[in-house]
TIKE-165355 format. One record per residue (C-alpha): residue number from 1; residue in three letters; x, y, z. Coordinates in nm, 4 decimals, m for minus. Layout:
! TIKE-165355
   num   residuo          X          Y          Z
   NUM       Ala          X          Y          Z
...
END
This chain:
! TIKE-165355
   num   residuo          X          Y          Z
     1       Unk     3.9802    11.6874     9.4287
     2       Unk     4.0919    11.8714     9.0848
     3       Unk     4.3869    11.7052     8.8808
     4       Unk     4.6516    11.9562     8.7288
     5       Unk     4.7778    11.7867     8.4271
     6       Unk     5.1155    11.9103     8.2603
     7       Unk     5.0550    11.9038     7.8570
     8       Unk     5.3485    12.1318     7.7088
     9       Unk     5.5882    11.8751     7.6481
    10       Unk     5.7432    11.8670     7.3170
    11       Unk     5.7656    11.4800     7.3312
    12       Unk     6.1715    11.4922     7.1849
    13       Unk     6.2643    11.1563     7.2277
    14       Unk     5.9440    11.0425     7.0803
    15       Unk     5.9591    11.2390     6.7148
    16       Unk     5.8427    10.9347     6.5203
    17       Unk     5.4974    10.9253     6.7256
    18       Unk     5.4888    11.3544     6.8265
    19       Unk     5.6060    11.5255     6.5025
    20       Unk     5.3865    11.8365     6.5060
    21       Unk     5.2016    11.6757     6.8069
    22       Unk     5.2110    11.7715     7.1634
    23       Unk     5.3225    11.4570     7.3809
    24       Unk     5.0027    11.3824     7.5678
    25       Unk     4.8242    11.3515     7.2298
    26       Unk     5.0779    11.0468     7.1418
    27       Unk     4.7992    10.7547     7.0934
    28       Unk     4.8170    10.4586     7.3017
    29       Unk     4.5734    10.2327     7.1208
    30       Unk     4.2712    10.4630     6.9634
    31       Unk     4.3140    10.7630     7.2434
    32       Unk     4.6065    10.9664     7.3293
    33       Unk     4.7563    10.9129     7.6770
    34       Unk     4.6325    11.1983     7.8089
    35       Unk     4.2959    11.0335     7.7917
    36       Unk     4.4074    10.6977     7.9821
    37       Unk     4.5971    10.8698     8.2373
    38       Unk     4.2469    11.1048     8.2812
    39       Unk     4.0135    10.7966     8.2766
    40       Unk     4.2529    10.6959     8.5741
    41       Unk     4.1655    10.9917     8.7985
    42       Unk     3.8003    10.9764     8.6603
    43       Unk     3.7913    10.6168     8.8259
    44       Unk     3.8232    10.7379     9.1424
    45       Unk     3.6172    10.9986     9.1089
    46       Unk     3.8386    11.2817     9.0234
    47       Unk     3.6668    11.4484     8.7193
    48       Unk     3.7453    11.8211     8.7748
    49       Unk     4.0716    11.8885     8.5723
    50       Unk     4.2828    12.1581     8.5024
    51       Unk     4.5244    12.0981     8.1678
    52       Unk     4.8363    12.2995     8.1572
    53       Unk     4.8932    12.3628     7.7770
    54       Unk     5.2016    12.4721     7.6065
    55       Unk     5.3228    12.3001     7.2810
    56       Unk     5.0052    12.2715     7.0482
    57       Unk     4.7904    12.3000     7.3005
    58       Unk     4.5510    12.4257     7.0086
    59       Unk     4.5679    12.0532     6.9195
    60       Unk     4.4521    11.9353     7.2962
    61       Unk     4.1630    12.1667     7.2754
    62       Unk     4.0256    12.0605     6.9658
    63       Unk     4.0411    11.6777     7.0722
    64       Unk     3.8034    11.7457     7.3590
    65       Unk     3.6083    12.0214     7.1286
    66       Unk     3.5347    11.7654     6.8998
    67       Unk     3.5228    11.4654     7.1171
    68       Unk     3.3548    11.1242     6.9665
    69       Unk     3.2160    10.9208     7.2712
    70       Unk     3.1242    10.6173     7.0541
    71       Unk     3.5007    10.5821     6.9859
    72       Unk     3.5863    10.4012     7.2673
    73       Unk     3.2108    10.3530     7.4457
    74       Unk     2.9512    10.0777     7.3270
    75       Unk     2.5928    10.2266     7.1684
    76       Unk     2.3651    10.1213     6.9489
    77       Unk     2.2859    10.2272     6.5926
    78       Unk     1.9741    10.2111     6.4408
    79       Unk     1.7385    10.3959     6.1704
    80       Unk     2.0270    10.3186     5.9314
    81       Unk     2.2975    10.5191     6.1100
    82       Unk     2.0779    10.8344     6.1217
    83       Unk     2.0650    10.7359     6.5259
    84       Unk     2.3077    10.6585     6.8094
    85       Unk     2.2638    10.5434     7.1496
    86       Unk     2.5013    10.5566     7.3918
    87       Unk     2.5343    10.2839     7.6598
    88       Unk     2.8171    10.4374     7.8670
    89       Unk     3.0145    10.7756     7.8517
    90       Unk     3.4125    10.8552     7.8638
    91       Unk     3.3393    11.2294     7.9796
    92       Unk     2.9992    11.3375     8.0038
    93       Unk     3.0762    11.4224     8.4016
    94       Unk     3.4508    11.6041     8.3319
    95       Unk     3.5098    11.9550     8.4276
    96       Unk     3.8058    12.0601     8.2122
    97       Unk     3.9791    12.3699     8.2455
    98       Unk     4.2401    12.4814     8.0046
    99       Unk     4.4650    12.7106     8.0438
   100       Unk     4.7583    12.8291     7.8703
   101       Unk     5.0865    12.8281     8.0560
   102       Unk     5.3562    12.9145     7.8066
   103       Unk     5.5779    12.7719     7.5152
   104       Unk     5.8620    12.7138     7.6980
   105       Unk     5.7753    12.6968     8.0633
   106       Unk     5.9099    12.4647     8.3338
   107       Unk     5.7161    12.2309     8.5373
   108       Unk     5.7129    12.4693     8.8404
   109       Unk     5.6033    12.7364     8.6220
   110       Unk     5.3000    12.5646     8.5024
   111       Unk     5.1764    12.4934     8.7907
   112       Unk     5.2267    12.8396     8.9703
   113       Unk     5.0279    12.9505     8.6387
   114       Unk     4.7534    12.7760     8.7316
   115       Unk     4.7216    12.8575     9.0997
   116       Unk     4.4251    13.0809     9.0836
   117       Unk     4.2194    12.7592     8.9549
   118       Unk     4.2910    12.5869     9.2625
   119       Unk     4.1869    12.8672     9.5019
   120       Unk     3.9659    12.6721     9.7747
   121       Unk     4.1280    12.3272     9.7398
   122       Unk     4.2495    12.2069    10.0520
   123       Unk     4.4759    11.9184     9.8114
   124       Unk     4.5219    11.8676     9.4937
   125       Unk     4.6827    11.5771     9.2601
   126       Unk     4.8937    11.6767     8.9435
   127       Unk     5.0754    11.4406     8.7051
   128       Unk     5.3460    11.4855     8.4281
   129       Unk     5.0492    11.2994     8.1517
   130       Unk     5.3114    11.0851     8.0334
   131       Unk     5.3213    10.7698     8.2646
   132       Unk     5.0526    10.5100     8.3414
   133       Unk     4.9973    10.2931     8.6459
   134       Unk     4.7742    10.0794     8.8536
   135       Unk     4.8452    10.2423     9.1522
   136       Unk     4.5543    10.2361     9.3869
   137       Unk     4.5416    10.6355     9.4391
   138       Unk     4.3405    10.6316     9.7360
   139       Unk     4.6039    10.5244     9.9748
   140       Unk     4.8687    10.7173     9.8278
   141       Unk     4.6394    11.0365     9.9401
   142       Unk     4.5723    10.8973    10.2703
   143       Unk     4.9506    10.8428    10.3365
   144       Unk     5.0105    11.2025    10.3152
   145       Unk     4.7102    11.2409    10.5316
   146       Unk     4.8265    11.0241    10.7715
   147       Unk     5.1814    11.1435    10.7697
   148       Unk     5.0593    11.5463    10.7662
   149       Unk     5.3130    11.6227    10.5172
   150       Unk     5.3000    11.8758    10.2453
   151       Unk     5.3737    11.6775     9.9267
   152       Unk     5.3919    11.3381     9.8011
   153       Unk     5.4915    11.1685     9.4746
   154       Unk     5.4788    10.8246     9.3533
   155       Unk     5.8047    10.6669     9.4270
   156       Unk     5.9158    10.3731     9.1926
   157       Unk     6.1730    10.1246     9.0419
   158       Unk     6.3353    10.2637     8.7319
   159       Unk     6.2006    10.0837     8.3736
   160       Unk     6.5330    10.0869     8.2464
   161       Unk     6.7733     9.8246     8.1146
   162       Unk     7.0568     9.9683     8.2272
   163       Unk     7.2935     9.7856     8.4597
   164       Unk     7.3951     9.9322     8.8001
   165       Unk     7.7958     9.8923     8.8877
   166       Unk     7.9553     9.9173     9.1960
   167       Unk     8.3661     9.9374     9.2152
   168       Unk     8.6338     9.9162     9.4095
   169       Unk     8.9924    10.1272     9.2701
   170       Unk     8.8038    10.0061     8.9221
   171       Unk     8.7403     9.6761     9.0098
   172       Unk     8.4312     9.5725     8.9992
   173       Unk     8.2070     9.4764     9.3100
   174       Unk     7.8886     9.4193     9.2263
   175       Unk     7.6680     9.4194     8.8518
   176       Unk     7.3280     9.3999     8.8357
   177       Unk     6.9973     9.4946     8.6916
   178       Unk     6.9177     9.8318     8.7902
   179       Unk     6.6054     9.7464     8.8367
   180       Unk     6.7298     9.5012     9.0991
   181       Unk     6.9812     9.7462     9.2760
   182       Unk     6.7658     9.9453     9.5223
   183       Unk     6.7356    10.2203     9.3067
   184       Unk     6.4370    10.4528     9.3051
   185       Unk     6.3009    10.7588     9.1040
   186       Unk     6.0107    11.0090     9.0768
   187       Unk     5.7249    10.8412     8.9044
   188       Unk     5.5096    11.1536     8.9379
   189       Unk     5.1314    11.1544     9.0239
   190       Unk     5.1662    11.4063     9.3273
   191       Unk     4.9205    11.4748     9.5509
   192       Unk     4.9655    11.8426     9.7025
   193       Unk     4.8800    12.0148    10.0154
   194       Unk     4.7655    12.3773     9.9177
   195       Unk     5.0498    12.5057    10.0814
   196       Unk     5.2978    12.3713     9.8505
   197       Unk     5.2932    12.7302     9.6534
   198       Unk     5.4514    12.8620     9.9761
   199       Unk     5.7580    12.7166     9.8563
   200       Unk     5.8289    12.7822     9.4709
   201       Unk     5.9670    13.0569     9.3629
   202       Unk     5.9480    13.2491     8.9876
   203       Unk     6.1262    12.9765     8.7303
   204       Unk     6.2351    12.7700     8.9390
   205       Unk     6.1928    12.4176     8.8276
   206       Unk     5.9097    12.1933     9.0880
   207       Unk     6.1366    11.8831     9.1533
   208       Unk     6.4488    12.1159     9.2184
   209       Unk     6.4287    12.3774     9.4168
   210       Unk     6.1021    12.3670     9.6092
   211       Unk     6.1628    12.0059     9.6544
   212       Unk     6.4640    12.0781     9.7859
   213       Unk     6.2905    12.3168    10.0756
   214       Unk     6.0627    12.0697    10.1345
   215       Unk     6.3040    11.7920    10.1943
   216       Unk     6.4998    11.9985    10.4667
   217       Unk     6.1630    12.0861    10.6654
   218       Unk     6.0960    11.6946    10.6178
   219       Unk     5.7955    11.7619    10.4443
   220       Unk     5.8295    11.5658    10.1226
   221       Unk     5.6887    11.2240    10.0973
   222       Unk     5.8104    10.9245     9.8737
   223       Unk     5.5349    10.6564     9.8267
   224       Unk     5.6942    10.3469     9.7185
   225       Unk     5.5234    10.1301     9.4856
   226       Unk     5.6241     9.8221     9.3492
   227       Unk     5.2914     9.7731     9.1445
   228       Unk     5.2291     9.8307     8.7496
   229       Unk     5.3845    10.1911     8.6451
   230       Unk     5.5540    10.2667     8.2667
   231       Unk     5.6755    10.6203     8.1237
   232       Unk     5.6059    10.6891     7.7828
   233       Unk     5.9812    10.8441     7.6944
   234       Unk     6.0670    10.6710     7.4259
   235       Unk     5.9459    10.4598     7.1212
   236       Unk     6.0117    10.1667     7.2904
   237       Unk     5.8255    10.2287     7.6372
   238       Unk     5.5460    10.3440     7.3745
   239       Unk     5.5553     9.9960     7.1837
   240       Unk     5.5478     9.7884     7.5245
   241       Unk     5.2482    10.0371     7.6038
   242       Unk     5.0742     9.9637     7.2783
   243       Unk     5.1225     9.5503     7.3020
   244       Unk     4.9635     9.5419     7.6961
   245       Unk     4.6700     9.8058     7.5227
   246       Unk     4.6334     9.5352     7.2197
   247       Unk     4.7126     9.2111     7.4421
   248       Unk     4.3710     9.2976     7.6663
   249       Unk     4.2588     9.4900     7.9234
   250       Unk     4.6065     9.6738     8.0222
   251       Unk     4.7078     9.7156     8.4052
   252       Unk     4.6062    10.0922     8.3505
   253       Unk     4.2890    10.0832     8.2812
   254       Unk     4.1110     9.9702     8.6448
   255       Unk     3.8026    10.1554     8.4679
   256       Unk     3.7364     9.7877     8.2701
   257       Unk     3.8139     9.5586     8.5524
   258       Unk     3.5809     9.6490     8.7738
   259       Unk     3.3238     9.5498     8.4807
   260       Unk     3.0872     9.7756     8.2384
   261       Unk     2.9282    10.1335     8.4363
   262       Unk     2.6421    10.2033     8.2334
   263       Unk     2.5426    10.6055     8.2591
   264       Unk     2.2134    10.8647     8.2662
   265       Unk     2.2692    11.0599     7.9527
   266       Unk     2.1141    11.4141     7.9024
   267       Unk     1.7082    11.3586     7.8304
   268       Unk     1.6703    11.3248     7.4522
   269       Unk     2.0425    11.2812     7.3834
   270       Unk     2.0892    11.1503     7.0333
   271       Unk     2.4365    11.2166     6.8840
   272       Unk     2.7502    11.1238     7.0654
   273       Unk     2.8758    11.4991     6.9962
   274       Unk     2.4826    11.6872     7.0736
   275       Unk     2.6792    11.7611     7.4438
   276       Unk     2.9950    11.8987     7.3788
   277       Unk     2.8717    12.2512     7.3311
   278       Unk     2.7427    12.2146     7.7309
   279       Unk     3.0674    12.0817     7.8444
   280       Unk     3.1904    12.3569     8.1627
   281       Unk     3.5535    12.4000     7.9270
   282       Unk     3.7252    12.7122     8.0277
   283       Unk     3.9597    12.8364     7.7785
   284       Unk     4.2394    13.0974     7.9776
   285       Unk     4.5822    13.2410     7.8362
   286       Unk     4.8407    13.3547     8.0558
END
């Protein structure tokens, strides 16, 4: 199933981390978050993705161009550095499309950009590539199966610390957490039925208007999860990002805790970069 990724994002709130950098490229440990919340997908065997670029995407495309597997893989050096081994791979199997969707493009713009590159699919997932989670994905796509809707989206509690107020003629009812209130919001990581382009219309925004169609024909989905899930908006969600990275294995990364994959690289494979040139990237402007 291919992954549509939205990369435009200028990343405002975050200006000490994204000054001159597109959003998804904001590190979280040694690799931007674009790369964890790819790994994710990759984990359950969703390696064919399609990156929406806007903002820098110049920058996006020369992190995969010039992609160092033994960053963040173990291998084995020998003849005095003139020789590396690898004993696992981050992205040897990815199919990475990338396609330029506009400077200043909406959410529901991107992704009507990039319909053409989903011709065939029967479903696809997408994700804002800002937000991390243990979600297991499988059973939020067989929800929608099951439920023969058109769209879902990952349906959470609000990481805020905001407190949610109930009154009365001003006085005051209730005061609590708003985590604790009932409250919901959009967490991304949609999965899509094809037919979802059937409802968006030229520059109109995805969450707004098509949503709104979809919610009258009762063909939206909310799945609610209660599980791991934290936005990157601000320098603080990035800081409590970077401490569960540094603290250990992080709730994200389900690609460690199911223990070490060890992969078939390329006969005669040498250097960590000798494959890049045979990566299937598709460069597109639009």
């Amino acid at each position: 199933m291919k992954v549509v990724l939205f990369c435009g994002g200028l990343g405002m709130r975050l200006r000490d981390y994204a000054d001159n950098v597109p959003k998804p490229m904001v590190p979280i440990g040694y690799r931007p978050i674009l790369w964890h919340v790819m790994k994710y997908y990759a984990h359950f065997g969703h390696k064919d993705f399609i990156l929406c670029l806007g903002y820098r995407g110049d920058a996006i495309k020369e992190f995969f161009l010039n992609y160092e597997e033994a960053v963040s893989n173990d291998f084995v050096l020998s003849q005095g550095g003139r020789k590396r081994e690898l004993l696992n791979s981050d992205i040897l199997e990815w199919r990475i499309t990338f396609v330029d969707t506009g400077l200043n493009s909406n959410i529901g713009e991107r992704l009507q950009a990039v319909e053409p590159y989903l011709d065939g699919e029967e479903m696809f997932l997408a994700n804002y590539s800002d937000g991390l989670t243990d979600l297991p994905l499988p059973e939020q796509i067989d929800d929608l199966r099951s439920k023969d809707k058109i769209a879902s989206f990952l349906c959470v509690k609000p990481n805020l610390s905001y407190h949610f107020v109930s009154s009365s003629n001003g006085v005051v009812t209730s005061f609590k957490d708003i985590a604790q209130s009932g409250l919901r919001v959009n967490g991304g990581y949609f999965v899509f039925k094809r037919e979802i382009f059937d409802y968006m219309r030229a520059g109109e925004e995805l969450v707004e208007e098509p949503f709104e169609r979809l919610v009258r024909l009762n063909q939206l989905v909310a799945y609610d999860y209660d599980g791991f899930w934290l936005p990157m908006d601000t320098a603080k969600d990035k800081k409590r990002l970077d401490d569960l990275h540094d603290g250990g294995t992080p709730p994200w990364q389900l690609w460690k805790q199911g223990g070490a994959r060890t992969v078939t690289l390329p006969q005669g494979w040498k250097s960590p970069a000798a494959f890049v040139n045979d990566l299937p990237l598709v460069a597109n402007a639009r």
